[in-house]
N, C-alpha and C positions, 0 to 999 in steps of 0.2 A: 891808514891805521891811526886812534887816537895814542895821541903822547901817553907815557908812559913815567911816570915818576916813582920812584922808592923811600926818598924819607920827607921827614914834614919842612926843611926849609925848601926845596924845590916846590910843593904845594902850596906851599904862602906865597911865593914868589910868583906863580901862576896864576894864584887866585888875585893878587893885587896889582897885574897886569892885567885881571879881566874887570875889575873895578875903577883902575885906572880908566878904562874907556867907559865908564858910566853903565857895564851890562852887571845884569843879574846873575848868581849863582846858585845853582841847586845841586843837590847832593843826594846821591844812593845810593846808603851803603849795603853790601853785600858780604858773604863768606863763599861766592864764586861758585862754578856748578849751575851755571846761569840757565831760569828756562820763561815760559811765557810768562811766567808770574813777575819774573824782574822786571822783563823787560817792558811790562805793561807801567811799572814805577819810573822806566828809563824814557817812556813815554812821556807819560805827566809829568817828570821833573822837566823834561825840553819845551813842554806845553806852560812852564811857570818861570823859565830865565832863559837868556842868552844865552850863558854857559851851563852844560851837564857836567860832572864830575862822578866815576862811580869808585868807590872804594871794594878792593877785591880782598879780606884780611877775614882767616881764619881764625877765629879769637879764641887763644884758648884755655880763657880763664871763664867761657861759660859752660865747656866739660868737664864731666865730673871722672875721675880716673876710670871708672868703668863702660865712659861714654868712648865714643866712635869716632874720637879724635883723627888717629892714626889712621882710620879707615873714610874719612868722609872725604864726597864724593871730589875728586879736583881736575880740572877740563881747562887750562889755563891757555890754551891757545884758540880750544872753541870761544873760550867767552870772549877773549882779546876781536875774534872776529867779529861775534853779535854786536857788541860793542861798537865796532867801528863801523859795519852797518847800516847802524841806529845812529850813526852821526854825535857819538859822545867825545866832547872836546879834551877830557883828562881823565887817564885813569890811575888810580891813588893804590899801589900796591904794596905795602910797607911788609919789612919781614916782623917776626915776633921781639926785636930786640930794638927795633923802632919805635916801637908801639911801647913795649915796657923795657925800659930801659936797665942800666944795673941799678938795686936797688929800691925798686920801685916798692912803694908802701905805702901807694893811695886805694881805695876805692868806693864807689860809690855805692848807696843804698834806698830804692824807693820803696817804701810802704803802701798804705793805700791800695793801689791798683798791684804793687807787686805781691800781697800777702795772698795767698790758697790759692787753688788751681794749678799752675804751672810748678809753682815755688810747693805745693807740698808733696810734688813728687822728684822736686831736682830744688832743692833749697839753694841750693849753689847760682842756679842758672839766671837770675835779673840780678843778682851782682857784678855778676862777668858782661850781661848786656850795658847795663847803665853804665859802666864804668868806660866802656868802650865805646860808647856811643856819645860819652859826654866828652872823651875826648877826638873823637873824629869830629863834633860840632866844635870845638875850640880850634881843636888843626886848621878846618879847613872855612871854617866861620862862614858857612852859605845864608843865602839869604833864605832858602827853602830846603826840606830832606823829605823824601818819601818813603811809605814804609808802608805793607801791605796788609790790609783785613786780614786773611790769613792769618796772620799773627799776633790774635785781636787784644791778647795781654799787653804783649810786649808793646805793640802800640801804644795803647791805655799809659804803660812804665813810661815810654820815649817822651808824648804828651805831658805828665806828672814833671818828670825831670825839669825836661825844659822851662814850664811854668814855673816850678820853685825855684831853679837856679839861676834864671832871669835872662836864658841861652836870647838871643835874639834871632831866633829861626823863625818858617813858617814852618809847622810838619803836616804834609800833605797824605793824606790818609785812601789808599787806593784800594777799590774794591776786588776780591781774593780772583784769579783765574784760575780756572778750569780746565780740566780735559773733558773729552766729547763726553765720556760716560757723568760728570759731575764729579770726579775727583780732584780735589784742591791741588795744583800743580806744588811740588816742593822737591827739592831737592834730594831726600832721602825716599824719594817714591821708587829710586831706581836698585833700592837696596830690595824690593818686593821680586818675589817668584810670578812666575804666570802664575797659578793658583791663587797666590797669597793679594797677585794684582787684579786678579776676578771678584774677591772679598770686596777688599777696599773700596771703591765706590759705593758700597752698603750704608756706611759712615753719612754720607750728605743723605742717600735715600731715606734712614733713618732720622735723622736732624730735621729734614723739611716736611717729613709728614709729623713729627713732635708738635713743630713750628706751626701746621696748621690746625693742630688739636687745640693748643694751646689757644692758638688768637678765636678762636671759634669756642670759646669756652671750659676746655679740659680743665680740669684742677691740677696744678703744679706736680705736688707728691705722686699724683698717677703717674702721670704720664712721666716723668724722672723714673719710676719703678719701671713702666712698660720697658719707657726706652732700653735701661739696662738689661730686659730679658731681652730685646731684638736686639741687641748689638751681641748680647752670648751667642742668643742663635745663628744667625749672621755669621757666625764665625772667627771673631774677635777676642782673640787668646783673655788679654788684661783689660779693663776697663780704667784706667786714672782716676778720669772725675765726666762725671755728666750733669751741669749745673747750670740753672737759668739766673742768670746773673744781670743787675743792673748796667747798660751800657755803658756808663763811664765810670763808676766806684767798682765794679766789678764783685760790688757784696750778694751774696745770694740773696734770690726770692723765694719766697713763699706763696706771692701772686703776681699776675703778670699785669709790668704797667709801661705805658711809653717809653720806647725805644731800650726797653730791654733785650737780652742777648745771649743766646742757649750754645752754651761751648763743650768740646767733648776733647777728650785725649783719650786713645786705643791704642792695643800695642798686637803687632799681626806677625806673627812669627820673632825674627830681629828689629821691625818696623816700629817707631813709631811714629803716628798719624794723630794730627788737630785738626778740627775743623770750630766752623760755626758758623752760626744765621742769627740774624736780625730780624725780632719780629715787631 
């Protein structure tokens, strides 16, 4: 089984006995509920240092009171197993009062890549990431952190962060896993019905034939309209946002130019589902 630590002096202490012998540290962090998608990050993080370290903490300053706090998904003995596995030498488990202590009256805010899309349906939510993620990179000071496509904003955020706060990380950017139908593996997929989990995969279906209208010549505004009727038909309660956005400013297009990036948010019954493609 990998070790097991709870608060931040034990983690510095284990991280500067693994620097102490001259190995690398990589870090990924998680909110536990672990499935192919992580552990495809727990991969590549072993594939970039000596040491893996994954952080398992429910953060919950990026729910919003009517989010799924209380109810999101928690499996703390299956992941302790995948984990140990996967051969991860440290797992970082801090309770809430760890993490933010009494008092606490910091936190962080990216622009840029954190404005629209995500942020104008949970305005809340990249402040509770960034803040949290700028202090797991300070706690645990890796050399590397990975963090999956899948969550191609918040990546975009983590990137932004780092760069302007001068964090000395690598962040290593893993492409999204799948299940067999093409549904983006995530953790609230288990919140879905059989019915509501027949829909779902509709999402990528839809996304990649956008994706080939578009590189093949569609004009933008169409096919952004299309899309929105086939994900209504489809079966998809709420639509968020369906926007072709430049891949690293994350600002919408209006024409499609190199390594841009067509992200969607859907909501399927209690569900909600992201995806995206790179065209």
């Amino acid at each position: 089984m990998a070790n097991i630590v709870r608060n931040v002096g034990a983690l510095r202490a284990a991280v500067a006995e693994y620097r102490g012998s001259g190995e690398r540290v990589a870090l990924v962090p998680t909110m536990g509920a672990l499935h192919g998608g992580h552990m495809a990050l727990v991969d590549a993080a072993r594939g970039a240092a000596e040491r893996t370290i994954v952080s398992i903490f429910i953060n919950p300053t990026q729910f919003a009171p009517t989010e799924d706090l209380a109810s999101y998904p928690r499996s703390e003995a299956e992941d302790l197993r995948q984990l140990a596995e996967a051969g991860v030498d440290l797992v970082f488990m801090p309770a809430p009062d760890e993490v933010y202590g009494a008092g606490f009256a910091t936190s962080v805010s990216v622009a840029g890549p954190g404005a629209g899309l995500e942020s104008a349906a949970r305005p809340h939510f990249f402040t509770g990431v960034a803040t949290v993620v700028a202090k797991l990179l300070l706690q645990c000071l890796p050399d590397a952190a990975a963090f999956g496509e899948k969550d191609y904003q918040q990546l975009q955020v983590v990137r932004r962060l780092v760069r302007d706060l001068d964090i000395p990380c690598e962040i290593l950017a893993i492409p999204t896993v799948r299940e067999a139908d093409g549904l983006a593996c995530s953790s609230r997929n288990a919140y879905l019905t059989p019915a509501e989990r027949a829909v779902a995969a509709g999402l990528y279906e839809i996304l990649q034939a956008m994706a080939q209208r578009l590189a093949t010549g569609g004009a933008v505004i169409t096919e952004i309209e299309d899309g929105m009727r086939c994900l209504e038909q489809a079966g998809f309660d709420v639509i968020d946002y369906l926007a072709l956005c430049d891949g690293e400013s994350l600002v919408p297009l209006s024409e499609l130019h190199d390594g841009a990036r067509l992200l969607a948010a859907v909501r399927l019954g209690n569900t909600r589902l992201i995806d995206n493609v790179a065209l």
